[in-house]
N, C-alpha and C positions, 0 to 999 in steps of 0.2 A: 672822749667821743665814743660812743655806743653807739654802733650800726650792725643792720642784719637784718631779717627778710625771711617771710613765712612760705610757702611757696606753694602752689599746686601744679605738678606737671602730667606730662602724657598722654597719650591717646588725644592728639591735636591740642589739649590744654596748657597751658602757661599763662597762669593769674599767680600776683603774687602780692604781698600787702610789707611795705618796706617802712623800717625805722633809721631816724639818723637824728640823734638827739646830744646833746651838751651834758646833757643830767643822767642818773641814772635810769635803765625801763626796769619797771618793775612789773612782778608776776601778772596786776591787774591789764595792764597795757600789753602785756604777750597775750591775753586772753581776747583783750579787744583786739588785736589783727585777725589771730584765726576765727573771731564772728566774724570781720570786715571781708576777709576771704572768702568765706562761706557764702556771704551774701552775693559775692560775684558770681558765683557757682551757676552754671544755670541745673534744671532737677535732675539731666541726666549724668552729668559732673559730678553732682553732689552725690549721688547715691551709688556712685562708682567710689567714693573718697568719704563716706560717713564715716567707717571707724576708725580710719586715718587720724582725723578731724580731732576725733575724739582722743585721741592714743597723744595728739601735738598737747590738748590743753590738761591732760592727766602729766605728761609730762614737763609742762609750765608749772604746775600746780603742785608737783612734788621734787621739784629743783630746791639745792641747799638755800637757807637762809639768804647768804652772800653771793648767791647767781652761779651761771656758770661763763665762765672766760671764753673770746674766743680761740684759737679758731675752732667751732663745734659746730660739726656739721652733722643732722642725722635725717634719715626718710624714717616715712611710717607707709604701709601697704594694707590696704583691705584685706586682696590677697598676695600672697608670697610668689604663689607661681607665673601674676604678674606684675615685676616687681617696674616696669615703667611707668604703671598709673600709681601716684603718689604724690603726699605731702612732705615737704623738705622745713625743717629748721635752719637757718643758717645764721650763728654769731659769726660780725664779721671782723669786730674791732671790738674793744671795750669788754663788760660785761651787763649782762640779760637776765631777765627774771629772777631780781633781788625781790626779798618780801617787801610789801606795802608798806607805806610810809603811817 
């Protein structure tokens, strides 16, 4: 089982785009949450959490061949000095963004 959950929180926000699959997720499916999220976003959300956004799928994108295990939990921050508006990765079972099949 592979479960986990992409997350935006802060500044009144908590949208988050959750997996719970039998099979393995692979990098391309870690990519399709954080668009799905994105899309929830409304533009003042989004533009509080763009490089966030961006930092989650550089991070999907450059995870080992064979994924990473849970438990992996990490935030990304636009900015640092406010580190409540953020997006969270969280592996919660299993293992996450193996390469494409």
């Amino acid at each position: 089982m592979n479960r986990g959950r992409i997350q935006a929180q802060g500044g009144g926000t908590e949208k988050s785009e959750a997996w719970s699959l039998n099979t393995d997720h692979h990098k391309q499916m870690g990519i399709m949450s954080v668009d799905d999220l994105e899309n929830q976003l409304t533009n003042p959300e989004l533009a509080l959490r763009r490089n966030a956004l961006q930092q989650c799928k550089n991070r999907i994108l450059t995870t080992p061949s064979c994924g990473v295990s849970a438990q992996m939990k990490k935030s990304y921050y636009d900015d640092f000095r406010n580190r409540k508006i953020r997006v969270d990765i969280e592996v919660n079972a299993g293992v996450a963004f193996v390469d494409n099949p």
